[in-house]
C-alpha positions in Angstrom: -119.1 182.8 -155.8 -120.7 186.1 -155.6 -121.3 186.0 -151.9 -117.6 185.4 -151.2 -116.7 188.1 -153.6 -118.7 190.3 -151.4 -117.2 189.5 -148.6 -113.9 190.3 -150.0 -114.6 193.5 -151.0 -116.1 194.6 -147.8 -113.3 193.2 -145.7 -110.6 195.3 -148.1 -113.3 198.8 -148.5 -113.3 198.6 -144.6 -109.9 197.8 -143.9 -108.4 200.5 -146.3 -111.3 203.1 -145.1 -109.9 203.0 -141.6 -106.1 203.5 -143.2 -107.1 206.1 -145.8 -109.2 207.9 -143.0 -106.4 207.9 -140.9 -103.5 209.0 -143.3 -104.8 211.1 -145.7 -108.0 212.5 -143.6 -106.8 213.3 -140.1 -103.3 213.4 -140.6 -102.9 214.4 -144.0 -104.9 217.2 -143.5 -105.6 218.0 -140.1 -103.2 217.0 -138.2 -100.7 218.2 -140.8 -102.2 221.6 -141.4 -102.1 222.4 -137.5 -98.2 221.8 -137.5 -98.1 224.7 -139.6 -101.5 226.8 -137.7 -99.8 226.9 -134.3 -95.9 228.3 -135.5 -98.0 230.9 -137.9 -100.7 232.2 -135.4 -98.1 232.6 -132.9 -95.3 234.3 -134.2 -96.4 236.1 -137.3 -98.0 239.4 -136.1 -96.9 242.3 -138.0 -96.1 240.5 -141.3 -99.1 240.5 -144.0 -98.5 236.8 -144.4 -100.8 235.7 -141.6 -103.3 238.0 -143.3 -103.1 235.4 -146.2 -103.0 232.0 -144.5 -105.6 232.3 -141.6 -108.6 232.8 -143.2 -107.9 229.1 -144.8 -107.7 227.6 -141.5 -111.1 227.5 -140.5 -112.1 224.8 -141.9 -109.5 222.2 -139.9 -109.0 224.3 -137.1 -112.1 224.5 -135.6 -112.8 221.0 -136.3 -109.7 219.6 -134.5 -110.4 221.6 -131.4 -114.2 220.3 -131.7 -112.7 216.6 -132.3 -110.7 216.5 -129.6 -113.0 214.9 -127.3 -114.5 212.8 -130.1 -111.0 211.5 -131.0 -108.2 211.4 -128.8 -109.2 212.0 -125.1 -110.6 208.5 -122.9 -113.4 207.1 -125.0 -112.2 208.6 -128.4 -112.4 206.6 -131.3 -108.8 207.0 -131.7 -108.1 206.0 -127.9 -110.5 203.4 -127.6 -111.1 201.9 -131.4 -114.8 200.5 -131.0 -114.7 196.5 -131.3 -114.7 194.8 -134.8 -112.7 197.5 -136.1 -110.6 197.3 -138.6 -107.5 198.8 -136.6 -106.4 199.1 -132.9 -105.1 202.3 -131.4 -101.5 201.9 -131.7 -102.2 201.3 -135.5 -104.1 204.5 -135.7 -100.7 205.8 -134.3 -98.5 204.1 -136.5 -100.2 205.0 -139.6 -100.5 208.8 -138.8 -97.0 208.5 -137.8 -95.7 207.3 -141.5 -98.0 209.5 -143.0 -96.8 212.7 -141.6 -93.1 211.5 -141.8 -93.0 211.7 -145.4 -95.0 215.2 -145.7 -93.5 218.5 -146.5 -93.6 221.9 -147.4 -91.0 221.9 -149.8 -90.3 220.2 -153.0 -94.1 219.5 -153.3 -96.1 219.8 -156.1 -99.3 217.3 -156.8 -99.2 214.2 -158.8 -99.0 214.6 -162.6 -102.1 212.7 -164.2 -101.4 209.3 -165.1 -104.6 208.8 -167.5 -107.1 211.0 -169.1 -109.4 210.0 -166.4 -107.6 210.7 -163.4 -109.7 213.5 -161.9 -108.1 214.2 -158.4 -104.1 215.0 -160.4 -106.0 216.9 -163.3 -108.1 219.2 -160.9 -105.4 219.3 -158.3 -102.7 220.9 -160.8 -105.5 223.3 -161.8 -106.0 224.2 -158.2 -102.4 224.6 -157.3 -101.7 227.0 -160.9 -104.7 229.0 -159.7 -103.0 229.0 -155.8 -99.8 230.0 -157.4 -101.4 232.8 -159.1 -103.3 234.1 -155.9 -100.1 233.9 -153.5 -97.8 235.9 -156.0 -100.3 238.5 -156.6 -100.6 238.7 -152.4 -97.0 239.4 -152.1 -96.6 241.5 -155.0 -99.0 243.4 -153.3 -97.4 243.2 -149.6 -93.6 242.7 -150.3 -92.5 245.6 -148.7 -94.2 244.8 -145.6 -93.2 241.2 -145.5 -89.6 241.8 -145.9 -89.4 244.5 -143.0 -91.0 242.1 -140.9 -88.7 239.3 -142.1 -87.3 237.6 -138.3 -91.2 237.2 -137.6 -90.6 234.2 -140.9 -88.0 233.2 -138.8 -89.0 232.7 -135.7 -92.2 231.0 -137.4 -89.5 228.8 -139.4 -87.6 227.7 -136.1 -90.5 226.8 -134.2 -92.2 224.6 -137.1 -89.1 222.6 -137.7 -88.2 222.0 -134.2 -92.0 220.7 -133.3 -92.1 218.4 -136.2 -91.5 214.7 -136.3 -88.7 212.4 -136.9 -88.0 212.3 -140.8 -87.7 208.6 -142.3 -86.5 208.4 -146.0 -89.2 206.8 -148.0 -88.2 204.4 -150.6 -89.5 206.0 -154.0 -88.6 203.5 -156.7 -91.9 202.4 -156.2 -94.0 205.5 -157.5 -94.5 206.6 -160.9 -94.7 210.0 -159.4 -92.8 211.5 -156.8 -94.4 215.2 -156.7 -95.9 214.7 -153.5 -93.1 213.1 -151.6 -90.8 213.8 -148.7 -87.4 213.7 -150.5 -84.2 213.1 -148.7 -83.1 216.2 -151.3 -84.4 218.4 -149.0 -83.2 220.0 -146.0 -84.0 218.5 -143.2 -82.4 219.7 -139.8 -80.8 217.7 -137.1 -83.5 217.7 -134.5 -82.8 218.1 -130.1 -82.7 214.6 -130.2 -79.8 214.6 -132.9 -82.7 213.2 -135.8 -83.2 214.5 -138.8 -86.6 216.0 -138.6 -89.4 216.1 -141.4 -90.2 219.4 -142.4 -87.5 221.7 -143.8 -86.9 225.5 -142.9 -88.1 228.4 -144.4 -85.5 230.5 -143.9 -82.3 230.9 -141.6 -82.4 234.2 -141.7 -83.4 237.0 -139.1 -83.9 239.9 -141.9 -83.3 239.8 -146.1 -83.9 242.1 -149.0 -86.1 241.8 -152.1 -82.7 239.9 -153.8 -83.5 237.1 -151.4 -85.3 235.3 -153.9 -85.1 231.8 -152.4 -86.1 232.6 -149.1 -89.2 234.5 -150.6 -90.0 231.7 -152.8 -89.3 229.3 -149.8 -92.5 231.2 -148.2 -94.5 231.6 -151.1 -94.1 227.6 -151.6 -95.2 227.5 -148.0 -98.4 229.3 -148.4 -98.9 227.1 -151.1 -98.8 224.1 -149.2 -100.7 225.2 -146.4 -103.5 227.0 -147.9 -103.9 223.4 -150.2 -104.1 221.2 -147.6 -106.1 223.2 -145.8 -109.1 223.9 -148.5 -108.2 221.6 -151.3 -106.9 218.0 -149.8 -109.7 218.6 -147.1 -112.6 218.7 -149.4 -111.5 216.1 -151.6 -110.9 213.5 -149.1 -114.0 214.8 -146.9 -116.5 215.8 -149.0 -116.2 212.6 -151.2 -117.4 210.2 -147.7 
């Protein structure tokens, strides 16, 4: 009856709330934006790029350093899920762990629409167009400058891949779309432990020209990324709660 159907639908809204708060919230966005905050604020200096990307990181960074406490030290909701959740701790884990496995800088593009009323896809390819437009004007404007300080990419580049996690190939036979998916296609490094690791490099090189085409559009597909994530993905999965 109705009551039971209720029932049903709460068990299943609270169940994938806890999953879809954990994989697309706090790791799709926050945790995943941070892998890329900490190799950028630390090594880009010189370089106009970290002009572009940092002002974008307010609105995760701040959080995660103010949700520390809430989340993941002793008495975190993370650490210590409250009874009559829907998840235990090591689940929490789990899932952020999948999640971020099969995220990546490169080869990512949002999901083409599927229907007429699919709002996130539609708005999401308007976003990233607009993005596109807005990172090639920035280094059109700042080329010279980001290619003299080209080894400061690199050094960002080493540091990201060699930080990230363990890469598992995803099975995609399953998805109408794979746009937003961690392909095996791309490059991903053998890792100190001798595994391939999830997020693929930048650039191997210490300096390049303006002929360097795919190492520029490697870090104008970066900024892309980032700068999505970080404004984009967040508000639509946040300010829809």
């Amino acid at each position: 009856g109705e009551e039971l159907w209720n029932r049903v639908k709460r068990i299943v809204r609270s169940n994938y709330f806890v999953f879809g708060e954990a994989q697309t919230h706090l790791g799709g966005t926050h945790l995943n934006v941070e892998q890329y905050v900490v190799p950028v604020v630390r090594n880009l200096r010189a370089n106009p790029v970290v002009s572009l990307l940092t002002p974008h990181f307010y609105g995760t960074v701040d959080i995660n350093h103010a949700a520390n406490l809430l989340l993941q030290e002793d008495g975190g909701l993370v650490i210590s899920v409250p009874e009559g959740s829907a998840a235990v701790s090591a689940t929490i884990g789990s899932i952020l762990r999948a999640g971020m496995r099969q995220m990546n800088w490169h080869g990512f593009s949002p999901r083409a629409p599927q229907a007429t009323n699919d709002r996130y896809a539609h708005a999401a390819n308007v976003y990233w167009g607009m993005l596109t437009r807005y990172v090639d004007y920035f280094f059109a404007e700042h080329m010279d400058a980001i290619v003299a300080n080209w080894a400061e990419v690199k050094l960002m580049s080493d540091e990201l891949v060699s930080h990230s996690i363990r890469y598992v190939q995803q099975e995609q036979e399953d998805y109408v779309d794979t746009n937003e998916l961690n392909k095996a296609s791309s490059e991903h490094p053998t890792g100190p432990f001798g595994e391939p690791m999830s997020l693929s490099p930048v650039t191997t090189k210490t300096a390049i020209t303006r002929d360097d085409k795919t190492d520029i559009e490697n870090l104008k597909q970066m900024c892309r990324y980032v700068i999505y994530f970080a404004t984009w993905q967040h508000s639509w999965v946040n300010d829809s709660q």
